[in-house]
C-alpha positions in Angstrom: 9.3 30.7 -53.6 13.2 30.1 -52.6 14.5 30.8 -49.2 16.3 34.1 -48.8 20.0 33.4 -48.9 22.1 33.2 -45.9 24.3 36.2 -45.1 27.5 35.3 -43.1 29.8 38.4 -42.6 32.9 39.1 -40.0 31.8 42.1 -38.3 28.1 41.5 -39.9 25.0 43.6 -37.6 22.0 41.7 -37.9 18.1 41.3 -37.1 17.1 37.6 -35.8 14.3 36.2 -34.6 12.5 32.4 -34.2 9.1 31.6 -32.9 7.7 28.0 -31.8 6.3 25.8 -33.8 2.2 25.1 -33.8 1.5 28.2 -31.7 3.6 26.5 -28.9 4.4 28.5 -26.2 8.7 28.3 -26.3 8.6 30.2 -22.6 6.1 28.2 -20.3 7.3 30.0 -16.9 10.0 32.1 -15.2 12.9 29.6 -15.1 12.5 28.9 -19.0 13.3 32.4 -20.0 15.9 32.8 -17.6 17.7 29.5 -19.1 17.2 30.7 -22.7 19.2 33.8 -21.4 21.7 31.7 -20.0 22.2 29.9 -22.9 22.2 33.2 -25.5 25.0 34.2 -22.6 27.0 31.0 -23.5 26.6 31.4 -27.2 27.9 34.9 -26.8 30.9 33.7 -25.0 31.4 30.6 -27.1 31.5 32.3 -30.6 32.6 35.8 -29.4 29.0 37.4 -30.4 28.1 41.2 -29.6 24.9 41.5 -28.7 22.5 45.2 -28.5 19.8 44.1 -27.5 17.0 41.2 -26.7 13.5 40.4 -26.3 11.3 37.3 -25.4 8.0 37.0 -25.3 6.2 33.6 -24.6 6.2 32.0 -28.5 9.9 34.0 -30.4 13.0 35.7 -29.5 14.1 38.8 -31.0 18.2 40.1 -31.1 19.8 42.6 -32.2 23.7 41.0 -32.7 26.9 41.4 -34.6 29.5 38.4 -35.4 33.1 39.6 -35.3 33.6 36.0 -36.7 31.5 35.8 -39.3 29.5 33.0 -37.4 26.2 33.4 -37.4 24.5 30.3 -38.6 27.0 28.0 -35.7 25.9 30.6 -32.9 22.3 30.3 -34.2 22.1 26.7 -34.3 23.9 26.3 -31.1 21.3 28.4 -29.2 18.1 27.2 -30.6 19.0 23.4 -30.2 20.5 23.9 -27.0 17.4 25.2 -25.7 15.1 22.6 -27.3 17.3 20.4 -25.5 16.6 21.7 -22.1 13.3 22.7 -22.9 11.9 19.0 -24.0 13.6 17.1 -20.8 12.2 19.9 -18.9 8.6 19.3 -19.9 8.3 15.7 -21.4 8.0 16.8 -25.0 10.2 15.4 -28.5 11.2 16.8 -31.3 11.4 20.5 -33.3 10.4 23.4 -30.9 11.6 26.0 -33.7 9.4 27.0 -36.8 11.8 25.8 -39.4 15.0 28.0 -39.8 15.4 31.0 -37.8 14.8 34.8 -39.5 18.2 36.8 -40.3 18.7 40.2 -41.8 22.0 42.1 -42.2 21.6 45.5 -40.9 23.0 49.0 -41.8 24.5 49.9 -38.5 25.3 52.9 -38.9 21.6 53.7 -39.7 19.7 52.2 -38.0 21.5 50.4 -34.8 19.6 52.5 -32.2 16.2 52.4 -34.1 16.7 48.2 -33.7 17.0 48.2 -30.3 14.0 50.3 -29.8 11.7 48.3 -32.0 13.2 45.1 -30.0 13.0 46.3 -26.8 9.0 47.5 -27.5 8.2 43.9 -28.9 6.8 43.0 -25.4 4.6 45.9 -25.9 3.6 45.6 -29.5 2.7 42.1 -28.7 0.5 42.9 -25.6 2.5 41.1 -23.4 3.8 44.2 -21.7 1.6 47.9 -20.9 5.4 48.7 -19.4 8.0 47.6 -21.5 10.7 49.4 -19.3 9.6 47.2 -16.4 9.9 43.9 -18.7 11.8 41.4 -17.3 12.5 39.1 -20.1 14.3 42.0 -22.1 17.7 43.9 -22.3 15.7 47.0 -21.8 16.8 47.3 -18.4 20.7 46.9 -18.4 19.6 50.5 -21.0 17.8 52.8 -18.5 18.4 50.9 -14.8 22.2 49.9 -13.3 21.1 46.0 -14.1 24.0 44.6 -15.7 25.0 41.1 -15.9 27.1 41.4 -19.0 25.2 40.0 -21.5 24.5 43.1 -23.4 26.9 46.1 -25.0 24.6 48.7 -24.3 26.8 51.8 -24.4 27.7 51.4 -28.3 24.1 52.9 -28.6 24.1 55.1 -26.0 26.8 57.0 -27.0 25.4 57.9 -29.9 22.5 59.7 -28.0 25.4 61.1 -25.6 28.7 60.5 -24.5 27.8 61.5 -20.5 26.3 58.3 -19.5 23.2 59.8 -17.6 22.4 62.0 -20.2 22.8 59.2 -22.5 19.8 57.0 -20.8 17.5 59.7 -20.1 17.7 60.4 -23.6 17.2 56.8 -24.8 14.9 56.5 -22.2 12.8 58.9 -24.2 13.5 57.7 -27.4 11.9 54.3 -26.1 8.6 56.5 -25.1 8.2 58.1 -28.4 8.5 54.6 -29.9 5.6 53.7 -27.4 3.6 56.9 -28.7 3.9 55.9 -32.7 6.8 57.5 -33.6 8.4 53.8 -34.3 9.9 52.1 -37.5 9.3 48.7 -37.9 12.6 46.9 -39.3 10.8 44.4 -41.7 9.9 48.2 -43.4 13.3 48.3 -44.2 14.2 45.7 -45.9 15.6 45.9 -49.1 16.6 43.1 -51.8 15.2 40.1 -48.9 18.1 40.2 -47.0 19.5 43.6 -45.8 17.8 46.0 -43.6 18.9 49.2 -44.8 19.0 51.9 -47.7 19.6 51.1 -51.2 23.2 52.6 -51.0 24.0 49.8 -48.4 22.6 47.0 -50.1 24.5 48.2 -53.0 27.6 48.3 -51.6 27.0 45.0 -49.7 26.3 43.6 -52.8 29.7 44.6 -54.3 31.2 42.6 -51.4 29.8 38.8 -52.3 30.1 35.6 -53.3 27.5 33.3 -53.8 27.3 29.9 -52.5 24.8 27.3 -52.1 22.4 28.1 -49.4 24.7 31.4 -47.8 26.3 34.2 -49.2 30.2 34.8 -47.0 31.5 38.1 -47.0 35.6 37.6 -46.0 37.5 40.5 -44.9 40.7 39.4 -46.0 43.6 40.5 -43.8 47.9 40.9 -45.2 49.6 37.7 -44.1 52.0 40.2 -42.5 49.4 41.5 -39.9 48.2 37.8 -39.3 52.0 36.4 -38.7 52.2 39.6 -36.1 49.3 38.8 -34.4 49.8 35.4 -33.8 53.4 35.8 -32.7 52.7 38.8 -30.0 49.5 36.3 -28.8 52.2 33.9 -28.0 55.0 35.9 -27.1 57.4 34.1 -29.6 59.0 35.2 -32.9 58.5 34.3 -36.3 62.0 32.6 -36.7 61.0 30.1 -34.0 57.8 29.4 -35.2 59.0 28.4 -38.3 61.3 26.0 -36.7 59.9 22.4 -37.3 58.9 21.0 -34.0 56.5 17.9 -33.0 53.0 19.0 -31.9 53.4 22.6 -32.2 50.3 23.9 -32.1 51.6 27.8 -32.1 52.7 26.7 -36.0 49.5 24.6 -36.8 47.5 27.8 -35.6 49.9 30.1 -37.8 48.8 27.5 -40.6 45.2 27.3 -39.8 44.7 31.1 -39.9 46.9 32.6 -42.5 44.3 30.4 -44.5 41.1 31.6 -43.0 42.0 34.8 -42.7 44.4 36.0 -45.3 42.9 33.3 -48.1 46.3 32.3 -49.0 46.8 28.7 -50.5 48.4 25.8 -48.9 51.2 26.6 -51.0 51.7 29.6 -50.3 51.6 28.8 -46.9 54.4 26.1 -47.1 56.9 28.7 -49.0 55.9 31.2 -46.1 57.4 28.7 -43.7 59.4 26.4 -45.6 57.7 23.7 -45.5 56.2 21.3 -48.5 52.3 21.7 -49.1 51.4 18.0 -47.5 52.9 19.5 -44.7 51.0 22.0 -44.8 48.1 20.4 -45.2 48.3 17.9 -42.2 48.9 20.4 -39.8 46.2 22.2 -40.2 44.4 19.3 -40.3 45.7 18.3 -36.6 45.1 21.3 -35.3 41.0 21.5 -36.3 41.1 18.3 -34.4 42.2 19.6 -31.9 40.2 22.1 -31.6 37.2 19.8 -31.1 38.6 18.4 -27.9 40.7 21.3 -26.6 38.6 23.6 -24.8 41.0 25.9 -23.5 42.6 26.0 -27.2 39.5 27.0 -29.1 38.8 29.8 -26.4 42.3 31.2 -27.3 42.0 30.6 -31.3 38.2 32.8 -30.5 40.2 35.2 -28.2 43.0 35.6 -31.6 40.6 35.6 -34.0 38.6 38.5 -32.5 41.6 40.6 -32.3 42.4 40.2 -36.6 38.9 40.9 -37.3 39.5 44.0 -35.4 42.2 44.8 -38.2 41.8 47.6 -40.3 
C-alpha cells in the first residue's frame, strides 16, 4: 500500500500527530514535556507557524496548526529531530524516537476548526491519561478556558466563532469541551476523505482543483502579481523600486526582490532579469547568494519569514 501523499499549502490548516517508536514512552517526566513545548514554541517562531491547539500524552503529540508558508514538512522535521536530540542525551538512548513519518491531514477550517481543537484537547481523556482534561497540564486547553498564556497558542480565532465577548466566548467553549466529554464528539480520522483531507467532499473537490503532483508531496502555490510582491518588498525596506534596480555590490534588498518574485509570483529567471534589467545569469547568481546567505544570517532569514508572512497575507 503507498504512502498518502504529502500536502504542502501556504495558508494550509492541518491535523498532525507522531507517537514513539516500540511502545516507547517519548514523555518520561515533567521537564520532557515542558522541552517538547519549548521546542514546538521555537518551530512556531522559526517557520512562522499558527498553532490552535496541542496535546501530549506520554507515547504522541497531537496539533492542530496552519503554515502561512507553506512549510510544513521543514517545521515537522525540525521539531521531531530536535526533540530526539535532546531527548537521547537526556536519557542515554540512540537512534529514531519517532514511528516512521509523522501523520498529516489538511483540514477544512472553516468546518471543522473548533471541532479539532476539541477532539485534541480531549486526547488526554480519551486516552485515560486524564479524568480532567481541563486541569491537563501538557495541553493548550488551558490558555482556552484559564488567563494562562504564554503565547504559544492563537486561541481566540476559535473563540470568536463561539462569541466575540471574550468571556462569553470561553464559557461557551468551555461547554463545548464538556459535551465532547459526554459523547457528543467527532473523531477527525471520521472525516477524512480521499487519505488526505479532513473535510467534506466539496472541499476535497475543490482542493483537488488546486494541485500539482510531485514525487512524494503535493504543493499548492498561491501565486501572487509581481506588482504586489515589488510593493511589498520595497515598503519592508523603506526604499523605492528605482533604487533597487540600481546595480550595487552585495545588495541583498535586490537579491531578496530576486529570490521572491520567483517563489512567490512563479515568474522565470528571465522575466525576472527584464523586470530589473539585468541578464538571466545575473539573475541567477543573485539569488543564488542570497539562499546562502540565508543559511548563515540569522537576523536575515527572520526578516525574509517576517516578509514572507505579510505576501501570503495577500489577497
Amino acid at each position: 500500500m503507498t504512502r498518502p501523499l504529502r500536502i504542502e499549502m501556504e495558508g494550509g490548516l492541518y491535523y498532525v500527530f507522531s507517537r514513539a517508536i516500540e511502545r516507547r514512552h517519548l514523555f518520561k517526566e515533567r521537564s520532557d514535556f515542558l522541552k517538547f513545548i519549548s521546542i514546538l514554541k521555537e518551530s512556531k517562531e522559526r517557520f512562522g507557524l499558527i498553532i490552535y491547539s496541542y496535546a501530549l500524552i506520554r507515547d504522541s503529540y497531537y496539533v492542530a496548526l496552519e503554515t502561512p508558508l507553506g512549510n510544513l514538512s521543514r517545521a515537522i522535521h525540525f521539531l521531531n529531530t530536535a526533540y530526539t536530540v535532546y531527548y537521547n542525551k537526556k536519557h542515554g538512548k540512540s537512534g529514531p524516537l519517532f514511528r516512521g513519518r509523522y501523520t498529516s491531514y489538511v483540514v477544512d477550517k472553516e468546518e471543522f476548526l473548533p471541532e479539532l481543537t476539541r477532539y485534541i484537547h480531549l486526547v488526554p481523556y480519551l486516552m485515560g491519561e486524564s479524568k480532567r482534561p481541563q486541569r491537563y497540564p501538557y495541553s493548550s486547553l488551558g490558555e482556552y478556558l484559564h488567563s494562562k498564556r504564554d503565547g504559544l497558542v492563537d486561541t481566540m480565532t476559535v473563540l470568536n466563532s463561539f462569541s466575540k465577548r471574550k468571556g462569553d466566548a470561553k464559557k461557551k467553549y468551555k461547554e463545548f469541551i464538556e459535551e465532547g466529554i459526554k459523547g457528543k464528539l467527532v473523531d477527525p480520522l471520521e472525516k477524512i476523505v480521499g487519505r488526505t483531507v479532513i473535510g467534506s467532499q466539496e472541499f476535497a473537490e475543490e482542493l483537488k482543483e488546486r494541485l500539482w503532483k510531485g514525487d512524494e508531496k503535493i504543493w499548492i502555490k498561491k501565486l501572487i502579481e509581481k506588482e504586489k510582491v515589488i510593493d511589498a518588498v520595497c515598503r519592508f525596506f523603506r526604499t523605492g523600486f528605482s533604487e533597487l534596480k540600481k546595480r550595487k555590490k552585495k545588495d541583498f534588498r535586490r537579491q531578496a526582490l530576486m529570490y521572491l518574485l520567483n517563489r512567490k509570483s512563479g515568474l522565470k529567471l528571465q522575466e525576472i532579469g527584464e523586470i530589473l534589467g539585468i541578464g538571466y545569469s545575473a539573475v541567477s547568481q543573485g539569488i543564488k547568494k542570497f539562499k546562502e546567505q540565508l543559511e548563515n544570517d540569522r537576523e536575515l532569514a527572520k526578516n525574509l519569514r517576517f516578509l514572507e508572512e505579510r505576501l501570503s497575507r495577500i489577497r
